[in-house]
C-alpha positions as CSV (number, residue, x, y, z in Angstrom):
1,X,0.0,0.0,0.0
2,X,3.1,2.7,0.7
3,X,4.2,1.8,-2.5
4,X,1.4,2.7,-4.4
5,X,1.1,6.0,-2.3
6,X,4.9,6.6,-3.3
7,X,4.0,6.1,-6.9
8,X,1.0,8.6,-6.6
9,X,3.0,11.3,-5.1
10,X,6.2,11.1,-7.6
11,X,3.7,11.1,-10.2
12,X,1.9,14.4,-8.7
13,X,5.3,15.7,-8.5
14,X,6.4,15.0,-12.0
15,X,3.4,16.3,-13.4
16,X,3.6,19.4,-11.3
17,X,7.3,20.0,-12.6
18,X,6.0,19.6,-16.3
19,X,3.7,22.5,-15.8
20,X,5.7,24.6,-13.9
21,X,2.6,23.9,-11.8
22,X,3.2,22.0,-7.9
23,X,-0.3,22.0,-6.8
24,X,-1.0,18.8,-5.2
25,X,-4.6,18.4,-5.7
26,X,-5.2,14.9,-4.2
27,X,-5.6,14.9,-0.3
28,X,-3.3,11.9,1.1
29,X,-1.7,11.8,4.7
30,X,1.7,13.2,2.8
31,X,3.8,15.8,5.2
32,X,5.5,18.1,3.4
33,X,7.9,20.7,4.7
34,X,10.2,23.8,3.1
35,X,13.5,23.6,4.3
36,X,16.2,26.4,3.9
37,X,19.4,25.8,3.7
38,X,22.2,28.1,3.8
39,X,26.0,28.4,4.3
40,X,27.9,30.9,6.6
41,X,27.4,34.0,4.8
42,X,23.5,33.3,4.3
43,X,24.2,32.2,0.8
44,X,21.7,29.6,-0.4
45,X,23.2,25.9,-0.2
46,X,22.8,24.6,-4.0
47,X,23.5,21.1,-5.1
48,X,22.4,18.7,-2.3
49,X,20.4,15.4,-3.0
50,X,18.0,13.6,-1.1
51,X,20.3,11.5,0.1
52,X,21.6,14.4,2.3
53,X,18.6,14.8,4.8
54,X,17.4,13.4,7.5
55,X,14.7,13.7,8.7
56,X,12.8,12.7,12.5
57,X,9.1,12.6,13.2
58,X,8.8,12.8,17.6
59,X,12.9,11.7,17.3
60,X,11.9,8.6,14.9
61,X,13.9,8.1,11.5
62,X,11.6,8.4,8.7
63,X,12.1,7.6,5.0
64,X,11.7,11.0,2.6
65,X,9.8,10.0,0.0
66,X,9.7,13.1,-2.0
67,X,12.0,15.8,-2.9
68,X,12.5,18.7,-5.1
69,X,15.2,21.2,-5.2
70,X,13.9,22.6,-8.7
71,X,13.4,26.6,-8.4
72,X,9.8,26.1,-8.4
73,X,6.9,29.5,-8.8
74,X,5.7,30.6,-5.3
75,X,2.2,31.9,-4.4
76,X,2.7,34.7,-1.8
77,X,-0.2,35.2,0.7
78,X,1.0,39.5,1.9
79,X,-0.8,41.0,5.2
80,X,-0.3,44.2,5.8
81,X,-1.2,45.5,9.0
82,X,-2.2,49.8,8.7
83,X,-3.8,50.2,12.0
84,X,-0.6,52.3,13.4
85,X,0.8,53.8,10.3
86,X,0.8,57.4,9.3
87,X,-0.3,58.5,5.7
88,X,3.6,58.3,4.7
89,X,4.6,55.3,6.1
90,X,1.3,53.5,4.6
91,X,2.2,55.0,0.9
92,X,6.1,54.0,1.4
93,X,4.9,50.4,2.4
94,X,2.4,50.1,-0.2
95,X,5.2,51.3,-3.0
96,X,7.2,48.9,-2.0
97,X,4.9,46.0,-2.5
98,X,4.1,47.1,-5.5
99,X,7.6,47.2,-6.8
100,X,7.9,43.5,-5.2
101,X,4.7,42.2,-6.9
102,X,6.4,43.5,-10.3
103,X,9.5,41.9,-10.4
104,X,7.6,38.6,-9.2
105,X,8.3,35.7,-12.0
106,X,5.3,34.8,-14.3
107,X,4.8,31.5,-12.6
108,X,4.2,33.3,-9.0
109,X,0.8,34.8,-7.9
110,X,0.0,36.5,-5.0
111,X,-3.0,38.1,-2.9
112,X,-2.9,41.6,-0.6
113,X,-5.1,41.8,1.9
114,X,-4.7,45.2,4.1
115,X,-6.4,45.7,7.4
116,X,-7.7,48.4,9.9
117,X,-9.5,49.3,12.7
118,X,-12.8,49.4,10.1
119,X,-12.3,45.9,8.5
120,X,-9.7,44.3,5.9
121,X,-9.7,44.5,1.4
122,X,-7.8,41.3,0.0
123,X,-7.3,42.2,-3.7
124,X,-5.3,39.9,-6.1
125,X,-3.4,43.4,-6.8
126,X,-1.5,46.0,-4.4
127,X,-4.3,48.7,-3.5
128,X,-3.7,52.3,-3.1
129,X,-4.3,53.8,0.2
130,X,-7.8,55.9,-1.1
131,X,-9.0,52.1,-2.0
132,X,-8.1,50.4,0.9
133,X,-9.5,53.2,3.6
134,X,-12.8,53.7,1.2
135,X,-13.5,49.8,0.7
136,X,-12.2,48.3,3.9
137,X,-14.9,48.2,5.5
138,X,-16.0,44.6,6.3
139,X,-13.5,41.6,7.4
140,X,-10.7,41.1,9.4
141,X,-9.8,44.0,11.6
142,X,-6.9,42.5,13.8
143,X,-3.6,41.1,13.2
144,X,-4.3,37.1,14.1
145,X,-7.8,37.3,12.4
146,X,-6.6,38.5,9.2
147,X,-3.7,36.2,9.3
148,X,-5.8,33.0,10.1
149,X,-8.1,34.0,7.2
150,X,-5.1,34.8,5.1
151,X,-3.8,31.0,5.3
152,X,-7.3,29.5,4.7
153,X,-6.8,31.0,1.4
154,X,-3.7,29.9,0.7
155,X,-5.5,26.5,0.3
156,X,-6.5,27.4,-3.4
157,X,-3.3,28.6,-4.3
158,X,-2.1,27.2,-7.1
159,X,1.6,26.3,-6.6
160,X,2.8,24.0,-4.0
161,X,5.3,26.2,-2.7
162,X,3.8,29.0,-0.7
163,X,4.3,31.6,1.9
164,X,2.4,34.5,4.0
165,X,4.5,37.8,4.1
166,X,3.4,39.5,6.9
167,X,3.9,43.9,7.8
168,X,2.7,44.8,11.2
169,X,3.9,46.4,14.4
170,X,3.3,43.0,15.8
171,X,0.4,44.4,18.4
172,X,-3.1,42.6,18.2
173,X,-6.4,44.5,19.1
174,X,-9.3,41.9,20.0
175,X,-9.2,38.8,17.4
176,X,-11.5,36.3,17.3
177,X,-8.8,34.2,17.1
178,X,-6.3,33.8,20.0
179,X,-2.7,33.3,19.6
180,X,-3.1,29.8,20.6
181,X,-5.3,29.1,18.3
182,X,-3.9,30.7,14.9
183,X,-0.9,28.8,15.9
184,X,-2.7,25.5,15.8
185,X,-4.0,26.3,12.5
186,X,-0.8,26.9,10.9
187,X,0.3,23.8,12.2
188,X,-1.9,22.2,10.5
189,X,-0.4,23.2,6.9
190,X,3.1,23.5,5.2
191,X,2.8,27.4,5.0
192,X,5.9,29.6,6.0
193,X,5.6,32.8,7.9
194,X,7.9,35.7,7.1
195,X,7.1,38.9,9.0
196,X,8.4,42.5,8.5
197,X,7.3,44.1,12.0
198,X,7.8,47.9,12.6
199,X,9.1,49.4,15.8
200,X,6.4,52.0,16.7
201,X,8.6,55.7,17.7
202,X,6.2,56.5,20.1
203,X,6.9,56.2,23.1
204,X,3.7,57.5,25.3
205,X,3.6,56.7,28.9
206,X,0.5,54.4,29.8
207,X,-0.4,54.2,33.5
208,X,-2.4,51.3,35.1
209,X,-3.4,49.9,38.3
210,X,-1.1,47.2,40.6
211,X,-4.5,45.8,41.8
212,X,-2.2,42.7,43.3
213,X,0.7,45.2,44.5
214,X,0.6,48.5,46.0
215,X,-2.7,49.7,44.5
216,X,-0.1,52.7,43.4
217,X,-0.3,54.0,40.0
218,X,2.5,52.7,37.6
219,X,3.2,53.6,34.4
220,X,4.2,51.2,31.0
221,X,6.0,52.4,27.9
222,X,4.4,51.8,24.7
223,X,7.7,50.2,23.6
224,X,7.0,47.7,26.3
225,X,4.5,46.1,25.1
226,X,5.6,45.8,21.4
227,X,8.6,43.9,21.8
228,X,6.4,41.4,23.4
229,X,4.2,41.7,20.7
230,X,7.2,41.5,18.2
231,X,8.1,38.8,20.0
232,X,5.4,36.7,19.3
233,X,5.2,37.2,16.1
234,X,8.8,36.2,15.4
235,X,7.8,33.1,17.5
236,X,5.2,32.4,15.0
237,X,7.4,32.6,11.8
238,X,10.5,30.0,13.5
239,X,7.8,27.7,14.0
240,X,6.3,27.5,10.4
241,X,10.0,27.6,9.1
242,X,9.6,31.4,8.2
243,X,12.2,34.3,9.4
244,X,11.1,37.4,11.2
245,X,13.2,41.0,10.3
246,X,13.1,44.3,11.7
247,X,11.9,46.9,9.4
248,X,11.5,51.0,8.9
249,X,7.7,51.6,7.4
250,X,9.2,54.8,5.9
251,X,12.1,53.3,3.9
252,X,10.8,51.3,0.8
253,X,13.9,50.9,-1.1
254,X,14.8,48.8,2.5
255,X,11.6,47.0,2.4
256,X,11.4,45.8,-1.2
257,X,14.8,44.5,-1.0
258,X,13.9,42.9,2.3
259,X,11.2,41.9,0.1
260,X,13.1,40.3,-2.8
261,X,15.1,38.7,0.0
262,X,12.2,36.8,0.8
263,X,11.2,35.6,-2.4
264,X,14.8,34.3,-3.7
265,X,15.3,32.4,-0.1
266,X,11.8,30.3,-0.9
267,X,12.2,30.0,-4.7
268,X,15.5,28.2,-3.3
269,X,13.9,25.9,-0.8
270,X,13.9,22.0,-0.8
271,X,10.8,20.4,-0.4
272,X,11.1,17.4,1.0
273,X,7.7,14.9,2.0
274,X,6.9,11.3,4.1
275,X,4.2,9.6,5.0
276,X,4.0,9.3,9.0
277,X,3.8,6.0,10.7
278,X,0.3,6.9,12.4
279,X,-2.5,9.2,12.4
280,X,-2.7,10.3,16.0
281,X,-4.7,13.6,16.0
282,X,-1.3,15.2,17.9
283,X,1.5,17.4,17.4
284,X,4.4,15.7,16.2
285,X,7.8,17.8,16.4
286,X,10.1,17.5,13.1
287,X,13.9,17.3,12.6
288,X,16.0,18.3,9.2
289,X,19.4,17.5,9.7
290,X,21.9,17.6,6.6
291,X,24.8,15.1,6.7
292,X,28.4,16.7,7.4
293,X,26.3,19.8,8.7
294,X,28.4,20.5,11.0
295,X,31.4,20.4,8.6
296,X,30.1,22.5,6.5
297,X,28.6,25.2,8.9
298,X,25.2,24.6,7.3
299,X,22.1,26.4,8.6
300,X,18.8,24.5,8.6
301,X,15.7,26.7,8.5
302,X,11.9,24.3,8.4
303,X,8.7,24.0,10.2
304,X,9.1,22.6,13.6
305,X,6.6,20.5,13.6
306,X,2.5,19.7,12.0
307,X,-0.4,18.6,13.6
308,X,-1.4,15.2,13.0
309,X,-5.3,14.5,11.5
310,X,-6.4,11.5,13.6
311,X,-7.6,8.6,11.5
């Protein structure tokens, strides 16, 4: 029976090479991960074989049973988050997507979907700023919501490599969606998060209440709270195999190479596939190892782990 699943999936594969194409569009049980591999200076390791990963389901050996290395078109999921930004740094962020979106490859396609504190606009083009704030107006209007909603349609994408860019200050205002849950969806799917967050410059004193100390008024600085905020974000993107950067919303030429970073790192990624030994309906934690990795200084860069469908 592995066999013929084997057979099915190098078939789905070869096809999806012929047509410049990777969508897999039977279900199966098949785990599939991105992995990233670079050398010392960040350069993108070329050249290595199946034969050179290994790979551990819950610290158990499995057998990789597919692989490409082929340079394959990516569908990019972008969030951009506007709730803090000025009219300047929206229009600098905004012209740098747009410069990214040109220069994407004709195999690639992507989806925008920009959000505020009135609702979210997911176009299959880059908005301008009079569209967004005249049309969004119904949607996601926090951070998690509009990212849970943005990997849901990443399931129609139509190549198999795929990514959500996200731009945002990190901070969440009232999702439907908790942290703990739009992690557990992600987990779920092979879908790498890469996130641009912006340090906010302002750094207004907030004061609150010690109800369990003193009683005494303290104060918090807003910068406080967004490196925690960063911080979870970042969190997010290591665990789907995804990088997290610092960026300035006011310098696009920054951005859209940041941008263009992004895209050449995951049209470079190996995708590598098994079938797990069980169906358990729990998280299983995944190891990439490349042999002589420590030799050669290699870094590894994958999802850290899927959640398992229970049979």
């Amino acid at each position: 029976m592995k066999n013929i699943r084997v057979i099915g999936a190098i078939f789905l594969f070869a096809v999806g090479a012929a047509a410049q194409d990777d969508t897999i569009r039977v279900a199966t049980n098949l785990v599939t991960l991105n992995v990233s591999v670079q050398d010392r200076k960040g350069n993108a390791a070329n050249g290595l074989s199946l034969r050179d990963f290994k790979l551990t389901d819950n610290g158990k050996a499995q057998e990789i049973e597919t692989f490409s290395d082929a340079a394959a078109s990516v569908s990019f999921g972008i969030v951009y988050d506007m709730h803090p930004a000025t009219t300047d740094e929206s229009r600098a962020v905004l012209d740098a997507l747009k410069q990214f979106t040109e220069r994407l490859g004709s195999g690639d396609d992507y989806f925008v979907t920009v959000f505020n504190e009135r609702g979210s606009l997911t176009t299959d083009f880059v908005p301008t700023e009079d569209q967004i704030r005249r049309q969004a107006d119904t949607g996601a209007r926090s951070l998690y919501d509009a990212i849970f909603a943005a990997s849901n349609k990443m399931n129609g994408a139509r190549n198999h490599k795929r990514l959500l860019l996200v731009l945002t200050d990190g901070a969440d205002h009232s999702s439907k969606h908790s942290f703990k849950q739009l992690k557990a969806q992600l987990r779920t799917v092979n879908l790498p998060v890469y996130a641009v967050t912006f340090s906010s410059t302002n750094q207004r004193l907030f004061s609150y209440s010690d109800m369990f100390g003193s009683g005494r008024r303290e104060t918090l600085r807003a910068g406080e709270t967004n490196d925690i905020d960063r911080g979870a974000v970042a969190d997010l993107a290591k665990t789907t195999g995804g990088h997290s950067y610092d960026g300035n919303a006011r310098n696009r030429a920054y951005l859209s190479s940041l941008m263009s970073k992004v895209r050449d790192e995951v049209k470079g990624q190996y995708v590598i596939g098994f079938y797990p030994d069980e169906l358990d309906g729990k998280y299983h934690k995944l190891t990439v190892t490349v042999a002589g990795q420590k030799q050669k200084r290699l870094k590894i860069s994958n999802r850290k782990g899927y959640q398992s469908p229970k049979r």
